[in-house]
C-alpha positions as CSV (number, residue, x, y, z in Angstrom):
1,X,60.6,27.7,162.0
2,X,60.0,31.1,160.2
3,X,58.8,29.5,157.0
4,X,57.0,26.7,158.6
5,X,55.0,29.1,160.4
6,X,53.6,30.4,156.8
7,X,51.8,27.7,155.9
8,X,48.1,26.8,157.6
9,X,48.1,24.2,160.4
10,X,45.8,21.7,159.9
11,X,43.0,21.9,163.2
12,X,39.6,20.8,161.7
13,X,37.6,18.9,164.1
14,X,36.8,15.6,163.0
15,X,33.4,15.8,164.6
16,X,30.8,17.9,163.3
17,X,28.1,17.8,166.1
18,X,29.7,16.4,169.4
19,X,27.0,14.8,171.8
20,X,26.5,15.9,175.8
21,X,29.3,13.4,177.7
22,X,26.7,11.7,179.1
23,X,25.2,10.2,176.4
24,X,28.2,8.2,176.0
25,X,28.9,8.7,172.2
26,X,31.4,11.3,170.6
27,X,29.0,12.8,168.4
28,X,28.1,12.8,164.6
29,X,31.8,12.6,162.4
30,X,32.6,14.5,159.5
31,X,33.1,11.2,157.6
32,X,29.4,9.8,158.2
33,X,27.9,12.9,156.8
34,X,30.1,12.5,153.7
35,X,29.0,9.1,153.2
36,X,24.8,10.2,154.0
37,X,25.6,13.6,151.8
38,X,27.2,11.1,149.0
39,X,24.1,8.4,149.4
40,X,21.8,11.6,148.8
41,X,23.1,13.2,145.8
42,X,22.8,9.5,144.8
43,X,19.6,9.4,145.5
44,X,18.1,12.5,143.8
45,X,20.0,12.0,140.2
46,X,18.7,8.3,140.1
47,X,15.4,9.4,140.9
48,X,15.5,12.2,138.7
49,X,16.8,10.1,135.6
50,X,14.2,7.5,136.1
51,X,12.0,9.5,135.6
52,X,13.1,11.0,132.7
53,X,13.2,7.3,131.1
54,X,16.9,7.5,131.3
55,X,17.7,4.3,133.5
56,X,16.9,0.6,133.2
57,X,14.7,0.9,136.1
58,X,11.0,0.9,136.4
59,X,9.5,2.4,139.2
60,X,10.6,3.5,142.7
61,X,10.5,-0.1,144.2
62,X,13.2,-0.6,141.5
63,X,15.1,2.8,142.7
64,X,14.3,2.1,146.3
65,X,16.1,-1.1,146.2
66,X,18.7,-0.4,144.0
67,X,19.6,2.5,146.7
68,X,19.7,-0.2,149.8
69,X,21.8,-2.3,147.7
70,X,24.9,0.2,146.4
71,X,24.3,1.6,150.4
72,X,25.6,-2.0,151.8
73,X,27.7,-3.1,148.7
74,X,29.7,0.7,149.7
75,X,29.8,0.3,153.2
76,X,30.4,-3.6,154.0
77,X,32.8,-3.6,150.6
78,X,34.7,-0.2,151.8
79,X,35.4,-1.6,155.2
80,X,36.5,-5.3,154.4
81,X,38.4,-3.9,151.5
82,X,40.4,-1.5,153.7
83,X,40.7,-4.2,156.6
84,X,41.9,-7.1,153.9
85,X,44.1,-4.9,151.4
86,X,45.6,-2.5,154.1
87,X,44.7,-3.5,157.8
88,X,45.6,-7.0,157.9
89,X,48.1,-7.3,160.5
90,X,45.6,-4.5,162.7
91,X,42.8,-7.0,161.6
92,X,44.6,-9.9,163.3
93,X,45.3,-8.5,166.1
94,X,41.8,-6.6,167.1
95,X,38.9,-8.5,164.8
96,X,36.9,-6.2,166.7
97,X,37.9,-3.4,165.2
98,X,36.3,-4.6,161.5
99,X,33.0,-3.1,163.2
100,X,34.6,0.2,164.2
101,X,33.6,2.2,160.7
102,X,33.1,5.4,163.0
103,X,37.0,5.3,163.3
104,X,37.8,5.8,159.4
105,X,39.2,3.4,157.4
106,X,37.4,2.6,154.3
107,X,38.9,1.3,150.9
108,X,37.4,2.4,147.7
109,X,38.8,-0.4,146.0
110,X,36.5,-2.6,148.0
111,X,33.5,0.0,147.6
112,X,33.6,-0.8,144.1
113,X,33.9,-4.0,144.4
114,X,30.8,-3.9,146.7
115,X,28.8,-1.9,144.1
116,X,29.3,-4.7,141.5
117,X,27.8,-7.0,143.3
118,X,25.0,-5.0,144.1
119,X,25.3,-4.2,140.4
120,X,24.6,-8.1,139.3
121,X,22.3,-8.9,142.3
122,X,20.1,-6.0,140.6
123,X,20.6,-6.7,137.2
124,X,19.4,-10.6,138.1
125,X,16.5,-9.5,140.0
126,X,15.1,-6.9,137.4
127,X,16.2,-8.9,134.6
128,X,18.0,-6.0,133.4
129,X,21.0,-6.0,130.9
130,X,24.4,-5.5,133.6
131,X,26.6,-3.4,131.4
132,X,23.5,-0.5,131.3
133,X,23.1,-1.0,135.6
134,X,26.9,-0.9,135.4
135,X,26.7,2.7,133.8
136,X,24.1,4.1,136.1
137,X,26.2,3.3,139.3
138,X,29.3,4.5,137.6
139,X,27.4,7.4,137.3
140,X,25.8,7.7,140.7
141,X,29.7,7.1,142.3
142,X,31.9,10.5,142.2
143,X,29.7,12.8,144.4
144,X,30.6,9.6,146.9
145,X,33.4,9.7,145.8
146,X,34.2,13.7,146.2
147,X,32.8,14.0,150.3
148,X,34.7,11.2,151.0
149,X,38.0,12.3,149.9
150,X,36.7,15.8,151.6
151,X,36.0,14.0,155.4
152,X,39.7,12.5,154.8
153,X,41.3,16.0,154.3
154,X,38.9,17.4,157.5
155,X,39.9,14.0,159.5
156,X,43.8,14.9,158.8
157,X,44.4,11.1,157.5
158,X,45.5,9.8,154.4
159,X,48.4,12.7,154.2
160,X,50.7,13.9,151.4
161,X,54.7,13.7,150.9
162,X,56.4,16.6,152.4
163,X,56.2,20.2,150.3
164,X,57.9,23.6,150.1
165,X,54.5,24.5,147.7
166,X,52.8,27.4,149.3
167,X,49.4,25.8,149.6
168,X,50.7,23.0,151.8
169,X,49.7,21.8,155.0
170,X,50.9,20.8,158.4
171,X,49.2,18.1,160.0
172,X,50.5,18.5,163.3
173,X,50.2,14.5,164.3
174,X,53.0,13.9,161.4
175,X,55.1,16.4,162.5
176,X,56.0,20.1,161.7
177,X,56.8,19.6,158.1
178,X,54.3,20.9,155.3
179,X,52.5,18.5,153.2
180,X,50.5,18.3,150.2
181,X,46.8,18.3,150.3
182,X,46.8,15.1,148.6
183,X,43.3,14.5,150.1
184,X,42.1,17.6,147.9
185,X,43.8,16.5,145.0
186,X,42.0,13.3,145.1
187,X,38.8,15.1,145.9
188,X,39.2,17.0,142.6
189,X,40.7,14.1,140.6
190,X,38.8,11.3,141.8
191,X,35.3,12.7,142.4
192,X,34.6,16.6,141.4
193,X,35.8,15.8,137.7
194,X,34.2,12.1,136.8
195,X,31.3,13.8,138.6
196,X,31.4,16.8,135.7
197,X,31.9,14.2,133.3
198,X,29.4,11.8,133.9
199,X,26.5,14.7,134.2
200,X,27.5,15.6,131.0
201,X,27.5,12.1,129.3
202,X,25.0,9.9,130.8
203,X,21.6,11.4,129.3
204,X,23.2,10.6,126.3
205,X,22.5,7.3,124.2
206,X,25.6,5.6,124.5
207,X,26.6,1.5,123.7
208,X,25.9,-0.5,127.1
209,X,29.3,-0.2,129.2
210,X,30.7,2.5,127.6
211,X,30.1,5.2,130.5
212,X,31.2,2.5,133.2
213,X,34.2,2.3,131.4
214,X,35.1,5.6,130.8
215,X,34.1,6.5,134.6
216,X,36.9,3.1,135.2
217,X,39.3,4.9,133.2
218,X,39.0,8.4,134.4
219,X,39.2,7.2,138.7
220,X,42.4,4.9,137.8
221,X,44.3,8.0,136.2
222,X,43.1,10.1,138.6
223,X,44.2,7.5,141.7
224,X,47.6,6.6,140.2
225,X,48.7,10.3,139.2
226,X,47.5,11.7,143.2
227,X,49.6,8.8,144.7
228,X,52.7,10.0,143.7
229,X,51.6,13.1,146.3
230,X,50.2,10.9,149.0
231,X,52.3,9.3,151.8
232,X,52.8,5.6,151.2
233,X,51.6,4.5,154.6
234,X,50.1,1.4,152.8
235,X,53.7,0.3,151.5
236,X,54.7,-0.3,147.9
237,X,53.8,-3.4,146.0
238,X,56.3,-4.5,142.8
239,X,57.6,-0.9,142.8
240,X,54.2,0.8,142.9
241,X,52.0,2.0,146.3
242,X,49.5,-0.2,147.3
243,X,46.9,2.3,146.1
244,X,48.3,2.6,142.8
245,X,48.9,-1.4,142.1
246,X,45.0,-2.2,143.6
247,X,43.9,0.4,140.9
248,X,45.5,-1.3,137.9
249,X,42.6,-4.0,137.8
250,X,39.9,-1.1,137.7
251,X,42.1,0.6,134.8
252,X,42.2,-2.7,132.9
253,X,38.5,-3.2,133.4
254,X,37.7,0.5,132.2
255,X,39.8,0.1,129.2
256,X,37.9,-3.9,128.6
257,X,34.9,-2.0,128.5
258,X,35.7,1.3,126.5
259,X,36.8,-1.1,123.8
260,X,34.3,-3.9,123.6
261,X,31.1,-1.0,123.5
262,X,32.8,0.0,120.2
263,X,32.5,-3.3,118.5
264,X,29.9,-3.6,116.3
265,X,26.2,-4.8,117.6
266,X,26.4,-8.1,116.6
C-alpha cells in the first residue's frame, strides 16, 4: 500500500469543457479535440506544401477536398474498424452503439484503411499518380496519430501490463496496481517520431511510394514493440495481440513499397 501510494493516480477528466446540465450534452471530450487538433495540423502542412509546389495538388479546391475526404475516410474507417476488428460481439448486441464515436473506440487500423480509399478516390478524380497522394497522407497522418494516442492516455483507456517502473500509473477503474503508460509510449512511437521523420523527408525528391512506405514501416515497429506494454484486452490472435497481428499487413505493405521505389524507372 506504501509503495503503491508513490506512483501518480491517474484522475484526468475526460471532458475538456463540460456543458450546463440542461443543455443535455456532457460537454466537448478530450478525444474530439485530438481528432480537430490532428485534422488542423493536417490542414496547415498540406496547405503550406502546396504551395511551395511540393504536392500533386493544384489549387485549394484540390486541398479543400482532399481534407473532407482523409476527414471521413479517418473517422467512418476508425469506427467500423474498431467495431468489426475488436467490438464485434458489443456490435451485435447494441448496433446502436456504431454511432456513439463520443464514447471512444476508434481503430487505427481501419483509419488507414479509410485514408486509402480517400487516397484512390483522389488520385482518380485529379488524375494524379497514387503512390505520390499515398506519400502526402502518410505524411499528413502522425500529428493524428500523436493527439490521439494523447486523448487515450487522458481518457484512462487502452492501459498497460502491470509495472514496478517508477513512472507508472494507476488507473483506478483497473484496480490499485501500477501500469505502464503504454498510451504515451505509443504517442511517442507511433506519432511524435514518424511525425519528426516525415518533416524531415518529404520536401525532399524522393521515388513515388517511398515515404508511404517508410511512414508503413516505421508505425508497424512502433505498434508491435508498444504492445508488448499494453494490456491485451483485444485478445491474442496465432500467439500475437490483435493489435500486433492487424499491424502485420501495414508492415508488409511498407516494406512492398520501400522496395519497389528502388527499382529502376523503367
Amino acid at each position: 500500500m506504501i509503495a503503491a501510494l508513490a506512483y501518480w493516480v491517474h484522475d484526468l477528466d475526460p471532458v475538456a469543457i463540460r456543458f450546463p446540465e440542461s443543455w443535455g450534452l456532457r460537454g466537448i471530450h478530450w478525444y474530439g479535440l485530438a481528432y480537430a487538433a490532428g485534422f488542423m495540423v493536417a490542414a496547415y502542412l498540406l496547405g503550406r506544401w502546396r504551395r511551395a509546389g511540393l504536392t500533386p495538388l493544384r489549387d485549394i479546391h484540390d486541398e479543400s477536398a482532399l481534407i473532407t475526404a482523409v476527414m471521413i475516410g479517418v473517422v467512418a474507417g476508425g469506427r467500423l474498424g474498431h467495431v468489426f476488428l475488436y467490438a464485434r460481439a458489443e456490435f451485435a448486441a447494441d448496433p446502436m452503439m456504431l454511432f456513439r464515436v463520443w464514447q471512444g473506440g476508434m481503430a487505427s487500423h481501419g483509419g488507414f484503411l479509410g485514408v486509402l480509399l480517400a487516397g484512390v478516390w483522389y488520385a482518380r478524380r485529379a488524375k494524379a499518380n497514387f503512390f505520390s497522394v499515398g506519400d502526402l497522407l502518410c505524411a499528413l497522418a502522425p500529428a493524428g496519430l500523436l493527439f490521439g494516442r494523447l486523448a487515450n492516455f487522458v481518457n484512462g483507456e487502452l492501459v498497460g501490463n502491470p509495472s514496478s517502473l517508477a513512472w507508472a500509473v494507476i488507473f483506478p477503474h483497473e484496480g490499485a496496481l501500477p501500469r505502464h503508460p503504454s498510451q504515451l509510449y505509443e504517442a511517442f512511437g507511433e506519432g511524435l517520431l514518424p511525425l519528426i521523420w516525415m518533416l524531415v523527408r518529404y520536401p525532399r525528391r524522393l521515388p513515388p511510394g517511398r515515404l508511404a512506405g517508410e511512414f508503413l514501416l516505421l508505425y508497424s515497429a512502433a505498434r508491435i514493440l508498444c504492445e508488448c506494454f499494453r494490456s491485451a484486452e483485444d485478445g491474442y490472435v496465432l500467439g500475437l495481440t490483435a493489435g500486433q497481428f492487424w499491424t502485420l499487413p501495414l508492415a508488409a505493405l511498407g516494406l512492398f513499397l520501400v522496395l519497389r521505389s528502388r527499382r529502376p524507372a523503367e
